[in-house]
C-alpha positions as CSV (number, residue, x, y, z in Angstrom):
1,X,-31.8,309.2,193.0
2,X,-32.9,312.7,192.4
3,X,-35.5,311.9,189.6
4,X,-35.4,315.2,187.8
5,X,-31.6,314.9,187.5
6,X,-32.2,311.4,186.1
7,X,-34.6,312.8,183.6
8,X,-32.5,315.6,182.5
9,X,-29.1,313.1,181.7
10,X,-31.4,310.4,180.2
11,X,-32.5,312.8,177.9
12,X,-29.0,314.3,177.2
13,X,-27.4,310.8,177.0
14,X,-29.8,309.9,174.6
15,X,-29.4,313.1,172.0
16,X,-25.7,313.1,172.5
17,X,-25.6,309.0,171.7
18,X,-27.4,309.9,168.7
19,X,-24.7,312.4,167.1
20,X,-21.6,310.7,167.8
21,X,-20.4,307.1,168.1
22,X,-17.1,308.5,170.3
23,X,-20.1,309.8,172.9
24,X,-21.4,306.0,172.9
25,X,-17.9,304.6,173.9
26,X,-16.8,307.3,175.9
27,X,-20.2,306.5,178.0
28,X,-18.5,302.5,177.7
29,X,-15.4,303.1,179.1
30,X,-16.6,305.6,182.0
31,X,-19.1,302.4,183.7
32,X,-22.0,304.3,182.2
33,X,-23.6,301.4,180.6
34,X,-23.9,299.9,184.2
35,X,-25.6,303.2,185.5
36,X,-27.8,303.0,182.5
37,X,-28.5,299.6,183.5
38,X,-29.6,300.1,187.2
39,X,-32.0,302.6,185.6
40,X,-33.4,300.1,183.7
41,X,-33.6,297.5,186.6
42,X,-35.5,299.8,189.0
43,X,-39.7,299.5,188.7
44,X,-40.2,303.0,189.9
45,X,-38.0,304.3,187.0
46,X,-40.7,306.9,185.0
47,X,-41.7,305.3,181.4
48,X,-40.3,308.3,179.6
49,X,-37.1,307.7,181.5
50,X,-36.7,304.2,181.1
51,X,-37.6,304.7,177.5
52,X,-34.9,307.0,176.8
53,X,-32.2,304.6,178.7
54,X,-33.2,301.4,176.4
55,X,-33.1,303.4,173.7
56,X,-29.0,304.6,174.6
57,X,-28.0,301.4,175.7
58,X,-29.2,300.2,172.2
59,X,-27.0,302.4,170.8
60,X,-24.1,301.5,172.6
61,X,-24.5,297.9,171.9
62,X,-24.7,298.8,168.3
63,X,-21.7,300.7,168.0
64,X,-19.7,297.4,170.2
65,X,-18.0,295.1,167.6
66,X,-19.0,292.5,169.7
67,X,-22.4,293.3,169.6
68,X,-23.3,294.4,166.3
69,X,-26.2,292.5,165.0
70,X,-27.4,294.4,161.7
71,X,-30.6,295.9,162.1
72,X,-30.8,298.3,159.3
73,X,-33.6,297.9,156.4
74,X,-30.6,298.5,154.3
75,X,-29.0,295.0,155.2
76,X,-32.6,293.0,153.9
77,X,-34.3,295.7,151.9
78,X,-31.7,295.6,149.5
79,X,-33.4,296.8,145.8
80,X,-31.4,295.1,143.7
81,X,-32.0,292.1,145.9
82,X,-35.2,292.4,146.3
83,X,-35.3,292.8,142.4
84,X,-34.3,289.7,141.4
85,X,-38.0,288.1,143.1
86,X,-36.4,284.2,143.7
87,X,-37.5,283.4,147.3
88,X,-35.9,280.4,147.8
89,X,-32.1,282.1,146.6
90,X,-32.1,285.9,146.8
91,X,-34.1,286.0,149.7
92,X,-32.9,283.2,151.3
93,X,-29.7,284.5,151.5
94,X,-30.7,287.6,152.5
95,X,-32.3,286.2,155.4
96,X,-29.4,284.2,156.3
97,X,-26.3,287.3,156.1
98,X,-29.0,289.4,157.7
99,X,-29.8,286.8,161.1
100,X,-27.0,284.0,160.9
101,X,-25.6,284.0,164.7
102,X,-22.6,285.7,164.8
103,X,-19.5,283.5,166.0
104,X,-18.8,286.2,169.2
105,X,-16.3,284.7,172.0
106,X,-16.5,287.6,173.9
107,X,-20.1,288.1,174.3
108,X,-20.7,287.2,177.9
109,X,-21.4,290.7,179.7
110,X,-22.1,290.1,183.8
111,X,-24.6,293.5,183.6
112,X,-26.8,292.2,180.9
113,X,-27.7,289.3,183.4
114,X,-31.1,287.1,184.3
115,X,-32.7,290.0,186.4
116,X,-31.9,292.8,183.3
117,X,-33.3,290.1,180.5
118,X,-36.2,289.4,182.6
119,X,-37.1,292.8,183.0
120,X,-37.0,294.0,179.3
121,X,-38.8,291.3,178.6
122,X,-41.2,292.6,181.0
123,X,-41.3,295.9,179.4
124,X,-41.6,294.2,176.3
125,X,-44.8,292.7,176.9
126,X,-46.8,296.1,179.1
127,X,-45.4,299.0,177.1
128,X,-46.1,301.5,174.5
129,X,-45.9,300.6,170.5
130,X,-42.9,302.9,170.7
131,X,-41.1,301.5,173.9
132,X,-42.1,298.2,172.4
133,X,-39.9,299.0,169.6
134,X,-36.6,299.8,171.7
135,X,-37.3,297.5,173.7
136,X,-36.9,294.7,171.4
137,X,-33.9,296.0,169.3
138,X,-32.0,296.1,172.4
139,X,-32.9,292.2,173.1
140,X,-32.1,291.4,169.6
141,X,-28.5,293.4,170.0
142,X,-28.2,291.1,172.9
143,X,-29.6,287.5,171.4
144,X,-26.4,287.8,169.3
145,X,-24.6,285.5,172.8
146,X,-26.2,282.2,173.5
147,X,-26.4,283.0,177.0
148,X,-28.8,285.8,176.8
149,X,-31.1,283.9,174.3
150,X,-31.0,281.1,176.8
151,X,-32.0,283.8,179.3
152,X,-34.6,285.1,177.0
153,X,-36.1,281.7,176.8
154,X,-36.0,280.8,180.7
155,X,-37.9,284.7,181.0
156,X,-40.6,282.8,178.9
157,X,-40.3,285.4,175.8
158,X,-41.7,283.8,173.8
159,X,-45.4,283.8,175.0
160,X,-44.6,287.8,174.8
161,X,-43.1,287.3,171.3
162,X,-46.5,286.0,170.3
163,X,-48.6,288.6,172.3
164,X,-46.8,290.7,170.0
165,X,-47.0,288.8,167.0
166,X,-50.9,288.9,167.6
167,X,-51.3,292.9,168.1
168,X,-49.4,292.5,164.5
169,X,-52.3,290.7,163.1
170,X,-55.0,293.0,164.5
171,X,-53.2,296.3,162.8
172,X,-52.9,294.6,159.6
173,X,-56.2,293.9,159.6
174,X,-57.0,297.8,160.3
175,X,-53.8,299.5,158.7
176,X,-55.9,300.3,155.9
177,X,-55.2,303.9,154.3
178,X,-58.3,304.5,153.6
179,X,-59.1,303.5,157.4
180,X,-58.5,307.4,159.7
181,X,-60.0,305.6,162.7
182,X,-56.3,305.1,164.3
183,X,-53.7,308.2,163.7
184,X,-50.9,307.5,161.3
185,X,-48.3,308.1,164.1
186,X,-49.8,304.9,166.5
187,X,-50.0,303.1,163.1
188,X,-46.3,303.5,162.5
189,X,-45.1,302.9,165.7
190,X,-47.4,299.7,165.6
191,X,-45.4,298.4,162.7
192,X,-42.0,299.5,164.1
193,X,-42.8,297.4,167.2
194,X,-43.8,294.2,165.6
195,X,-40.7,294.3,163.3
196,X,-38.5,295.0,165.6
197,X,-40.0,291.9,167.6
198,X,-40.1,289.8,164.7
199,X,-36.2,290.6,164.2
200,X,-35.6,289.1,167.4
201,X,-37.9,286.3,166.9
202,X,-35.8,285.4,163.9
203,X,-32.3,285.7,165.9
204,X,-33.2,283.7,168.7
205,X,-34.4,280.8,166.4
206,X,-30.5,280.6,166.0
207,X,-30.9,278.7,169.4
208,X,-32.5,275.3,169.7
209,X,-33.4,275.7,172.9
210,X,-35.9,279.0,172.4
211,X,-36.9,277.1,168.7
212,X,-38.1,274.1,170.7
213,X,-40.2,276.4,173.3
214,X,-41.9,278.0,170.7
215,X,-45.2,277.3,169.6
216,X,-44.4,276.9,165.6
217,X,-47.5,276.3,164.6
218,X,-48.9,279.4,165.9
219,X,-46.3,281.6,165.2
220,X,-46.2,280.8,161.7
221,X,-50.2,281.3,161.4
222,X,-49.4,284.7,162.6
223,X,-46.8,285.6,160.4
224,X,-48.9,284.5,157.8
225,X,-51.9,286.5,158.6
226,X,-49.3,289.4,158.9
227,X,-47.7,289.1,155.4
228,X,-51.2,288.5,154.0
229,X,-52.7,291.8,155.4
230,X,-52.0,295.5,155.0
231,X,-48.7,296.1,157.2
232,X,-46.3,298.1,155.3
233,X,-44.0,296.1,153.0
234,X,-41.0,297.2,155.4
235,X,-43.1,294.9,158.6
236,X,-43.4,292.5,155.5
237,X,-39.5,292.4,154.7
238,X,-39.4,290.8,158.5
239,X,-42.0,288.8,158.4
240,X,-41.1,287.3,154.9
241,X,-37.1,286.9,156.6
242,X,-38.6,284.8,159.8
243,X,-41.0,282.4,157.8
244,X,-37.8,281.6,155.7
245,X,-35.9,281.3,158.9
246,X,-38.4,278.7,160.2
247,X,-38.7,276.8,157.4
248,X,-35.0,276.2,157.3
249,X,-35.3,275.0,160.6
250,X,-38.1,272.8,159.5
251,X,-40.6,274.5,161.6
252,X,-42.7,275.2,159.3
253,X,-45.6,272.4,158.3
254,X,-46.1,271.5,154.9
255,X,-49.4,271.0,155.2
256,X,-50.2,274.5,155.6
257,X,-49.0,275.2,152.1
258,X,-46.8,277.1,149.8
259,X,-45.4,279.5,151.9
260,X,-42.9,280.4,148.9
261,X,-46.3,281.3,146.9
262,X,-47.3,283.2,149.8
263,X,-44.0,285.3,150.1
264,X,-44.4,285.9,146.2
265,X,-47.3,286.9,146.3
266,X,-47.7,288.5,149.3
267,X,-43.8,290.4,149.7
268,X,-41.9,290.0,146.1
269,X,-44.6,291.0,143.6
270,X,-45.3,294.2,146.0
271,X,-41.3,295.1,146.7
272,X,-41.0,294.9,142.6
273,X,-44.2,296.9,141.7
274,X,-42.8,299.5,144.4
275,X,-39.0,299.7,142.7
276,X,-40.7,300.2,139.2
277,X,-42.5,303.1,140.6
278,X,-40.1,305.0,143.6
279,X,-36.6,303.7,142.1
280,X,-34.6,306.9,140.6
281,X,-32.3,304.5,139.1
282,X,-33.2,303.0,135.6
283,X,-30.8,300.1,135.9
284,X,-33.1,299.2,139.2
285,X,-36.1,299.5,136.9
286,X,-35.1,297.5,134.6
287,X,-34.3,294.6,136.9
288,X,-37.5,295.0,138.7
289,X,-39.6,294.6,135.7
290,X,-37.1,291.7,134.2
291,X,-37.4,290.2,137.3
292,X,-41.3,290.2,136.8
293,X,-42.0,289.0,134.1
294,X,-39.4,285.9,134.9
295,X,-42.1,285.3,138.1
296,X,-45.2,285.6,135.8
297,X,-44.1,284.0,132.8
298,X,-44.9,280.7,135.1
299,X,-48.2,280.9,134.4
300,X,-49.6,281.5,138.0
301,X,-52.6,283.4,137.6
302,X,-52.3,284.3,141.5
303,X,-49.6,286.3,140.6
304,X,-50.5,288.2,137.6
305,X,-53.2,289.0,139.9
306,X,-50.7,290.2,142.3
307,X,-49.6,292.4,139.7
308,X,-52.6,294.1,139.6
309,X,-53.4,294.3,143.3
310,X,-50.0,295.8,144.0
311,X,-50.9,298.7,141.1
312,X,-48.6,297.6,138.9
313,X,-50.5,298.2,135.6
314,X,-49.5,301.8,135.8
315,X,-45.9,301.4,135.9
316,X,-46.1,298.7,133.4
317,X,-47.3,301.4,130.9
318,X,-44.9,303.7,131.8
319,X,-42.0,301.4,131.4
320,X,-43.6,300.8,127.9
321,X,-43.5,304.3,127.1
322,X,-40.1,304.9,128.6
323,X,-38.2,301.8,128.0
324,X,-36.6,300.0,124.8
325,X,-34.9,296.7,124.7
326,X,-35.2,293.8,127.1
327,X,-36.7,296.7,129.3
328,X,-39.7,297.4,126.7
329,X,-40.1,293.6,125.9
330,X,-40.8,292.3,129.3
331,X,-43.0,295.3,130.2
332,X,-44.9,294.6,127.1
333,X,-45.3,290.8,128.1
334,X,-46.2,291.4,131.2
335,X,-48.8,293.6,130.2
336,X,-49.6,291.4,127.8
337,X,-50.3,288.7,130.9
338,X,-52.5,290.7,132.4
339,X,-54.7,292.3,129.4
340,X,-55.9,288.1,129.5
341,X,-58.1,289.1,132.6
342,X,-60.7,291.1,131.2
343,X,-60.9,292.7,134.9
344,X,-57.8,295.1,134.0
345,X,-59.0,295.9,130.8
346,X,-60.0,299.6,132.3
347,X,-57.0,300.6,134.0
348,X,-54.9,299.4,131.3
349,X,-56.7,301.7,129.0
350,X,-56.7,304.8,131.6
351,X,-53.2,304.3,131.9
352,X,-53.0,305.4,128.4
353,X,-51.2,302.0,127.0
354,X,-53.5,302.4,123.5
355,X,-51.9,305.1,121.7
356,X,-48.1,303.7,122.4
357,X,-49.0,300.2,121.5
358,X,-50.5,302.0,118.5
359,X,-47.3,303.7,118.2
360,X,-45.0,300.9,118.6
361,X,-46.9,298.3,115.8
362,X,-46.9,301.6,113.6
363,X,-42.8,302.5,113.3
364,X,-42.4,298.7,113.2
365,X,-40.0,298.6,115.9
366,X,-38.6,295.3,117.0
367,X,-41.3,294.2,119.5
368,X,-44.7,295.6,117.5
369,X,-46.3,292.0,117.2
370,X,-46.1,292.0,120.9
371,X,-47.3,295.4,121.0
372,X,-49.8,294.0,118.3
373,X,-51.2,291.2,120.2
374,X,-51.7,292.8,123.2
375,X,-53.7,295.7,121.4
376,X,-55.8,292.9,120.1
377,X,-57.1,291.6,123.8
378,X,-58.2,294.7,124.3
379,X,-61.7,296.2,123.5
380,X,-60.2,299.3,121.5
């Protein structure tokens, strides 16, 4: 009970769980996830304390077999993908390898009981952005067992699910970079707390109990506003995950419209735009902007728009100047999309498309009346 001792092996436990999966199961075997757990349990237990001791049961949890619920961006941000843009297949089943319920016989642990849930989710509604964060990857570790998501529901998660949901909202609407009011670090930890919520809103929708104490309607406004607004596209991978999670469960009401469109617009377009630029890997490029031009050859002027928004002219260009084949040709009818719109007339130009267009129509190469045509909607 001496609560400098405490402090001193929470903060030991916690760098040592970090370096080595044999410390995690070592602590396993020795009882110490109980200990860890009484921590947790006690209300006096100091904030950095308590954070710490989430944070390593977490970590044990993750390296149990029978607890391993996927929480990596690697599992959903997947370039190639995310390249290939078709909500209702690629990410679909993204979404579904990513949050189906594991089949776990085993799961049933007497320390994670009614008094533990009830507490984290406690903590999960009055902390910090940053204990927030823990706080709910160690829930969604445990919503992998039916039990404990029954247990999360009867601790009325939920309404704190939302609460969360909502302070999403409010830092998409502020997350602006241009916007120095909040400091970066908050506005990361911000966006690390509300996906890491939203991952456990998605896993506990497994459940029909928790899906039918939930207040669909609401929640799905809210995810909405949150894929709409400025979050970072890695909140956004989440967020685009649950909606598709809720509309399988038919939770989602028509009437409020295309949420597909939405996710395109809002989550796809972006993640593609971003590959084109950041991917070192040509063979990624090249799907991204194959994969874009299959979206905007629809003819949705919302999402050539998209393009734009997402900055996508500039790569566009580049790929013109650097690519050749299927590569050059869908960059070059993309472009050609959104040359239509008078609006991106000037950034097409300062992206220096002109003189390679000029190029490509002059040595004749196997696309130039595409390269032609798109020189001609342009006032050069």
């Amino acid at each position: 009970n001496d609560v400098p001792v405490r402090e001193a092996s929470a903060y030991a436990l916690e760098k040592l769980s970090g370096s080595s999966s044999k410390v995690c199961e070592k602590i396993r075997v020795e009882d110490g996830r109980e200990l860890l757990v009484n921590v947790l349990k006690d209300s006096d237990t100091p904030v950095e304390q308590l954070e710490k001791t989430i944070h390593v049961l977490s970590r044990i949890l993750d390296m149990e077999p029978n607890y391993y619920a996927s929480t990596g961006s690697e599992d959903i941000v997947d370039d190639e993908k995310c390249s290939q843009g078709n909500v209702d297949g690629e990410l679909n089943g993204m979404s579904q390898n990513l949050l189906k319920q594991d089949e776990l016989d085993s799961c049933s642990d007497s320390i994670f009981d009614f008094d533990v849930i009830s507490r984290l989710i406690k903590v999960l509604k009055e902390s910090s952005p940053s204990l927030q964060e823990k706080c709910a990857t160690l829930l969604e570790h445990l919503a992998a067992c039916e039990q404990h998501g029954t247990a999360m529901t009867a601790a009325r998660s939920e309404s704190v699910i939302e609460a969360v949901l909502e302070m999403g909202v409010i830092h998409g609407t502020t997350c602006n970079p241009e916007n120095l009011d909040e400091p970066p670090t908050i506005m990361v930890e911000v966006s690390q707390a509300v996906g890491a919520t939203v991952r456990l809103l998605t896993k506990l929708l497994n459940f029909d109990i928790f899906a039918r104490s939930i207040n669909s309607v609401r929640i799905v406004a809210l995810l909405r506003r949150m894929l709409q607004s400025s979050v970072p596209l890695q909140s956004k991978d989440w967020v685009t995950a649950c909606l598709i999670k809720l509309e399988s469960r038919g939770l989602v009401d028509r009437s409020v419209g295309d949420i597909g469109m939405e996710i395109t617009i809002y989550h796809t377009i972006p993640r593609l735009v971003e590959q084109m630029m950041t991917s070192f890997s040509s063979e990624m490029k090249r799907k991204a902007v194959i994969e874009l031009n299959r979206i905007i050859s629809g003819g949705v002027m919302e999402y050539t728009t998209a393009v734009a928004t997402a900055g996508g002219i500039f790569p566009l260009v580049k790929m013109i100047e650097e690519g050749e084949g299927d590569v050059l040709e869908a960059s070059l009818a993309v472009l050609y999309n959104l040359s239509l719109d008078p609006e991106n007339h000037p950034p097409i130009i300062a992206a220096g498309a002109v003189p390679l267009l000029k190029r490509i129509v002059h040595v004749e190469s196997p696309h130039w009346n595409r390269a032609l045509q798109l020189l001609r909607t342009l006032p050069v």
